[in-house]
C-alpha positions in Angstrom: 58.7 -33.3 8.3 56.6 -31.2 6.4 56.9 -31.5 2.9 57.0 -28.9 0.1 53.2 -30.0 -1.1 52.2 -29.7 2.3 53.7 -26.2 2.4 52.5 -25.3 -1.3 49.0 -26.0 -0.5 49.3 -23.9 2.5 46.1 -21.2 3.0 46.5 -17.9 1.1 45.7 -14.8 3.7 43.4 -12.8 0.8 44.7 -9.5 1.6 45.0 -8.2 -1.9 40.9 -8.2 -1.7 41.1 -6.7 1.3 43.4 -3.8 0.5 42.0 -3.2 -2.7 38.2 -3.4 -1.7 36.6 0.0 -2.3 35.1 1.4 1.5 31.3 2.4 1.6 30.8 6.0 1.5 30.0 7.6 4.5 26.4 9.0 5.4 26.0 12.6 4.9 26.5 14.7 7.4 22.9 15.9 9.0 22.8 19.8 8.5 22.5 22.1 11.1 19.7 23.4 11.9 19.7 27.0 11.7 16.5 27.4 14.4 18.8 27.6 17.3 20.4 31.0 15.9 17.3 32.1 14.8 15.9 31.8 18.5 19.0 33.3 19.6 18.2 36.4 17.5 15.0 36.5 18.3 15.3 36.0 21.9 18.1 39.2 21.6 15.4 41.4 19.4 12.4 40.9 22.5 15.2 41.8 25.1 16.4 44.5 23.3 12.7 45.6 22.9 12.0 45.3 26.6 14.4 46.6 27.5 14.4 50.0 25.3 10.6 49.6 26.1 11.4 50.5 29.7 14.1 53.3 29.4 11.2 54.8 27.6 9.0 54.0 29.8 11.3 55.4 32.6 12.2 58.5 31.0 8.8 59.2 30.2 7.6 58.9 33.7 7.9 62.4 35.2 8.4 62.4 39.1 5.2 63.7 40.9 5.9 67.0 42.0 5.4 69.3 45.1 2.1 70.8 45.3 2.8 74.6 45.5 -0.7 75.7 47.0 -1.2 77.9 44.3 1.8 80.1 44.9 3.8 81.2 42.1 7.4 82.8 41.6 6.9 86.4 41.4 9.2 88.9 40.3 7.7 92.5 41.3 6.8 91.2 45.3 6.4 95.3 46.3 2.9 95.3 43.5 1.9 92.3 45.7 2.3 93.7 49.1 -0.3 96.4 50.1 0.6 96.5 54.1 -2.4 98.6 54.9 -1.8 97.6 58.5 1.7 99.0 58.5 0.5 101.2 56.8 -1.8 102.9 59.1 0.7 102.5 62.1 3.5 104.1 60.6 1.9 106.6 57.8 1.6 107.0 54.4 3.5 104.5 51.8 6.1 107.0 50.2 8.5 104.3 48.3 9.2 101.4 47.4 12.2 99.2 45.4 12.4 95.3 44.2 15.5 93.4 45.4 17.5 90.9 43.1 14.9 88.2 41.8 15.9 84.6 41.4 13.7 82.0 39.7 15.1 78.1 39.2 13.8 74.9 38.8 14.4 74.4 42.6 13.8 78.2 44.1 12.3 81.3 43.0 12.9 84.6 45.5 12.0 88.0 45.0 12.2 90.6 47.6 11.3 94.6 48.2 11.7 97.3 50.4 8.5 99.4 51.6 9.0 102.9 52.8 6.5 104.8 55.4 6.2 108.3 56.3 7.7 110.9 55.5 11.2 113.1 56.7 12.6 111.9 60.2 9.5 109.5 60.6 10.5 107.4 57.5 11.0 103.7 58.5 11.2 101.1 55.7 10.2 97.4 56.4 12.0 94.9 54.3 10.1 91.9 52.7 11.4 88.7 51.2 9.3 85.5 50.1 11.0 82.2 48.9 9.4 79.3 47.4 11.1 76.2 47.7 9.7 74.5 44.5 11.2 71.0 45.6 12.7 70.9 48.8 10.3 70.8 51.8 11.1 73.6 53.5 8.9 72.3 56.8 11.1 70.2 58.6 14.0 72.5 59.2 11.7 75.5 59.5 11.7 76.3 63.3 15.6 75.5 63.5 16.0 78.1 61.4 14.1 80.7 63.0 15.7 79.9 66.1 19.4 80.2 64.5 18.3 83.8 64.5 16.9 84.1 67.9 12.8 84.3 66.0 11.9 82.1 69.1 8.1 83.3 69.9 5.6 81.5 67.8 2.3 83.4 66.1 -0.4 81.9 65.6 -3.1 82.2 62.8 -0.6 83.0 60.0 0.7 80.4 58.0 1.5 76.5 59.0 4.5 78.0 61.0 5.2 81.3 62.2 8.0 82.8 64.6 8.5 86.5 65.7 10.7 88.4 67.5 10.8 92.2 68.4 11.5 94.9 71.0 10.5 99.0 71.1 12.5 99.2 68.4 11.0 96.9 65.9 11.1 93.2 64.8 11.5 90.3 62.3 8.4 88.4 61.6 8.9 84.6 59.3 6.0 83.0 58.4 6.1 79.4 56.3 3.2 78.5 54.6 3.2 75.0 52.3 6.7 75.5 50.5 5.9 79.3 50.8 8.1 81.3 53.5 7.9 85.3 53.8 9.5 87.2 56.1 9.3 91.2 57.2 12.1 92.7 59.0 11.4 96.5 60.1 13.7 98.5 62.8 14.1 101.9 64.0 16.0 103.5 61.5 19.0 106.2 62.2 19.7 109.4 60.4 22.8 111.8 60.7 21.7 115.4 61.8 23.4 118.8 60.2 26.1 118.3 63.3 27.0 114.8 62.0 25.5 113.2 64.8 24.0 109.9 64.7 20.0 110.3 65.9 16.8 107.9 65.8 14.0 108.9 63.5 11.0 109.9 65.4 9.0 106.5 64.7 6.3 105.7 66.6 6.6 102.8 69.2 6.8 99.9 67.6 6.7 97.1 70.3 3.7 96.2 69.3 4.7 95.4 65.4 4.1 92.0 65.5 0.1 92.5 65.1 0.3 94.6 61.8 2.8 92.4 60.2 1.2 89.6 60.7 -2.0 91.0 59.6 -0.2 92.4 56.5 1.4 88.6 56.1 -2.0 87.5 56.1 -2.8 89.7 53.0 0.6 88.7 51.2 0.2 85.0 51.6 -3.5 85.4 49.8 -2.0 87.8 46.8 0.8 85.4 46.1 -1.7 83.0 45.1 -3.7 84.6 42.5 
């Protein structure tokens, strides 16, 4: 047996020293560094730079445009057009009227209506130019004339040039650069003092296609001054 002693001189567990010991502080926490968020704005501020950099970079670079040749939008195209070569075929200029003029970043037109001779032998030609001031007109050039049966091609006038004609007159579309003119002149009709429906006494003008495209010639040079 164990006796009492024995027990009373049992170890102590010292767990009052324990429980009442004091615990060591704890290190400070290290601070944060503020660098990373001063990077981050920093890195934001040069992107935001570049970037508004370029959009003013981009909206500052102007797209190259199309070289006109020299030709201009012009709104009185009958002051331009002299047609001495129609002229001396058909007679003496009696008249003439401007058309409705457009003139837009894109396309400027003007257009006028020439009259020769006098009485029953007054025929009028009809003149229109069109600058395309973006759009290359080229491409699509001889389609077009064709759509409108202009399916003989002139030389000498223009880049491009396409006529078509009979005794009784003719169209005549020239393209030059972004420039295109064309003259359209037919035998015009008059009503006599019975009411009845009678050609004016024109001359023959099968042969039309050599003044107009001497007078084209002409035009094409005065629309660049």
């Amino acid at each position: 047996m164990i006796s009492e002693p024995e027990l009373e001189g049992g170890a102590h567990f010292e767990t009052a020293e324990v429980l009442t010991e004091e615990r060591a502080p704890r290190p400070p926490r290290p601070r944060r560094s503020r660098m990373p968020w001063l990077w981050a704005l920093g890195g934001a501020a040069i992107a935001s730079a570049v970037w508004g950099g370029g959009l003013y970079a981009f909206a500052g670079r102007q797209p190259e445009g199309v070289d006109l040749r020299g030709y201009t939008s012009v709104e009185d195209l009958c002051a331009r057009a002299e047609l001495k070569s129609l002229e001396a075929v058909l007679g003496d200029r009696s008249g003439s009227g401007a058309g409705p003029y457009l003139d837009e970043p894109t396309l400027s037109e003007s257009s006028c209506s020439v009259n020769f001779g006098k009485g029953e032998r007054e025929q009028d030609v009809q003149i229109t130019y069109t600058l395309h001031k973006q759009i290359d007109p080229g491409p699509e050039f001889a389609a077009r004339a064709k759509q409108v049966d202009l399916i003989e091609p002139v030389g000498g006038v223009g880049e491009q040039a396409f006529f078509s004609g009979s005794e009784d007159g003719g169209t005549l579309r020239v393209l030059d650069g972004q420039a295109v003119l064309e003259f359209s002149l037919y035998r015009t009709y008059i009503e006599n003092e019975k009411g009845q429906t009678v050609e004016r006494g024109a001359p023959d003008l099968s042969g039309l296609d050599v003044p107009l495209t001497q007078d084209a010639l002409a035009l094409l040079a005065a629309l660049r001054k």
